[in-house]
C-alpha positions as CSV (number, residue, x, y, z in Angstrom):
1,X,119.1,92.0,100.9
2,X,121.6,94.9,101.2
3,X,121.6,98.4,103.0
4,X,120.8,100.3,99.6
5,X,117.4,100.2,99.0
6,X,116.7,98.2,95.8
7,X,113.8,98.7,93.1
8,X,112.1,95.5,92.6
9,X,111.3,94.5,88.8
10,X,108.8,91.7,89.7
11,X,107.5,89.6,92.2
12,X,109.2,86.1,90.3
13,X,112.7,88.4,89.6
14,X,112.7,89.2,93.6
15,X,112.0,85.4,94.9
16,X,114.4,84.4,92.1
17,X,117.2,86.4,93.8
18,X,115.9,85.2,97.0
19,X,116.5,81.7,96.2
20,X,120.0,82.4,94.3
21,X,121.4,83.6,98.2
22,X,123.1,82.1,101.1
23,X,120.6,80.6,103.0
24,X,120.8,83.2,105.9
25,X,120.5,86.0,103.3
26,X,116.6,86.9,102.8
27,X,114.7,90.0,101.7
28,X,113.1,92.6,103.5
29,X,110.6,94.8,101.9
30,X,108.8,98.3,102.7
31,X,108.4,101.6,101.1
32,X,112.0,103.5,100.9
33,X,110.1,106.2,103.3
34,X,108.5,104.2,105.5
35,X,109.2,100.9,107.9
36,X,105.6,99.6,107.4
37,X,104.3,97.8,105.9
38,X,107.0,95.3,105.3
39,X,107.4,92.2,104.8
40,X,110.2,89.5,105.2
41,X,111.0,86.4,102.6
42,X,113.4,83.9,103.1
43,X,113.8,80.5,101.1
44,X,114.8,77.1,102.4
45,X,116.0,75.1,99.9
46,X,114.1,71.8,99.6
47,X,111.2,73.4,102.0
48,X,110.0,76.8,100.0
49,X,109.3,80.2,101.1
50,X,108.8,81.5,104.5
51,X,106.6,84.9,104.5
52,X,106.4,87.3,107.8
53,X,104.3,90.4,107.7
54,X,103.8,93.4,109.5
55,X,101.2,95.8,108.0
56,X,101.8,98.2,110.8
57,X,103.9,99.0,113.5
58,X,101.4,97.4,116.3
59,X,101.3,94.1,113.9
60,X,102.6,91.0,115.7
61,X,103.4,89.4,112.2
62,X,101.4,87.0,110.2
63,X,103.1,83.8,108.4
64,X,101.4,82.8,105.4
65,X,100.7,79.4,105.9
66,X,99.5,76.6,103.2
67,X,97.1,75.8,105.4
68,X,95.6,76.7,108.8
69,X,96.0,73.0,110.1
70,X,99.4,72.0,111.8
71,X,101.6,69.1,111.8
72,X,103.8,68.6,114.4
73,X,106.9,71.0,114.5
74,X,109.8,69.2,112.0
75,X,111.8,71.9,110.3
76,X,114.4,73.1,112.2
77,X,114.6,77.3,111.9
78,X,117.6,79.1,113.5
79,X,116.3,82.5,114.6
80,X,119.1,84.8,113.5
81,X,121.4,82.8,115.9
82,X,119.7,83.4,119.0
83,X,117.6,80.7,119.4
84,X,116.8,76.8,117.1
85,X,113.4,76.2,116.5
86,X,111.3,73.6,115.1
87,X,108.5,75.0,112.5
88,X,105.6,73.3,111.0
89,X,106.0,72.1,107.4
90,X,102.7,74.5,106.6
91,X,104.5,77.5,107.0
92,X,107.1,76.8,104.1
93,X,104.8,78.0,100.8
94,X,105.5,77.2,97.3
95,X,107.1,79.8,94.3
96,X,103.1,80.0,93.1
97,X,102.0,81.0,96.6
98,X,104.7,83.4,97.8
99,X,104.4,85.5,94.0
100,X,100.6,85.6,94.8
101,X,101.6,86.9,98.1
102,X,104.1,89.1,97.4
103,X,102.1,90.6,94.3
104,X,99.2,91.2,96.3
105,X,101.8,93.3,99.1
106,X,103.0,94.9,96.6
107,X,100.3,96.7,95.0
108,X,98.3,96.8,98.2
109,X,100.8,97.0,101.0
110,X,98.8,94.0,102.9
111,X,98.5,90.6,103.2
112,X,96.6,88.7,100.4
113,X,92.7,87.8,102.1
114,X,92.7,85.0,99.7
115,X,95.7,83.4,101.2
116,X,95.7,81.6,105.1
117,X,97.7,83.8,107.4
118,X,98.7,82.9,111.2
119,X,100.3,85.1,113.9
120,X,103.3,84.7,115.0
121,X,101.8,83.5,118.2
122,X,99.3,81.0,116.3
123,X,100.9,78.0,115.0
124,X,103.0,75.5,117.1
125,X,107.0,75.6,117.8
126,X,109.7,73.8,119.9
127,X,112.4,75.5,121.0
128,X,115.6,73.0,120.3
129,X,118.1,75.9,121.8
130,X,118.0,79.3,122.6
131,X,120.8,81.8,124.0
132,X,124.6,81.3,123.0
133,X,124.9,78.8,126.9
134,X,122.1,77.0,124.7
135,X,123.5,76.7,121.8
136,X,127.0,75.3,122.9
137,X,125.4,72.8,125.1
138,X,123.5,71.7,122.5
139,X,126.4,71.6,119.9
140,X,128.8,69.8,122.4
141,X,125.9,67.1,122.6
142,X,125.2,67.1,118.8
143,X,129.0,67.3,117.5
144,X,129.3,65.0,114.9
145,X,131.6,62.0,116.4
146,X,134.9,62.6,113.8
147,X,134.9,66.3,115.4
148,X,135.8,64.5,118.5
């Protein structure tokens, strides 16, 4: 959430900040001396929380997930603007599951067992766009007509 690292008072005080921020501005979270584990946390507003972890530096990343069962991908996600996505409504978690998640990381520095985790290879995704030639074909099609 900035380049300084921060201290963090409590699992509900960090996903309280999270949710106060623009909707492109997360948190990442590891040790001040080391880049694992870490774990990312963003919050989209009438979704919930996303959760990505890496408990290592060979991790592919886990998503905690509210369950390990998928509906078909609905929620867009852009990707840090290189690519638009459509995401499964199971990875979006509740305020009571991400604090049980991120209390667990942070006493532990790993994934809760008693939570569902999937790799980021696991669950199922469209791409909508990827690449900026992507993206501005699929704006000039999607343009709203008054922009015209």
């Amino acid at each position: 959430m900035s380049d300084a690292p921060i201290p963090i008072a409590s699992a509900q005080d960090l996903l309280a900040d999270v949710r106060s921020r623009p909707v492109w501005d997360g948190a990442s979270i590891s040790a001040v001396d080391a880049g694992y584990p870490r774990l990312h946390v963003d919050w989209h507003e009438g979704r919930g929380f996303v959760f990505q972890c890496y408990e290592d530096e060979e991790s592919w990343s886990d998503f905690l997930v509210t369950s390990p069962h998928f509906s078909p991908p609905s929620i867009e996600m852009e990707l840090g603007g290189q690519a638009l996505e459509r995401w499964p409504r199971e990875l979006f978690v509740t305020a009571e599951h991400a604090t049980q998640a991120l209390n667990y990381f942070l006493e532990h520095g790993r994934q809760d067992p008693a939570l569902e985790w999937i790799r980021i290879d696991g669950f199922p995704r469209e791409t909508v766009w990827e690449g900026r030639e992507g993206r501005e074909a699929w704006e000039r099609v999607n343009r709203p007509k008054s922009d015209c």
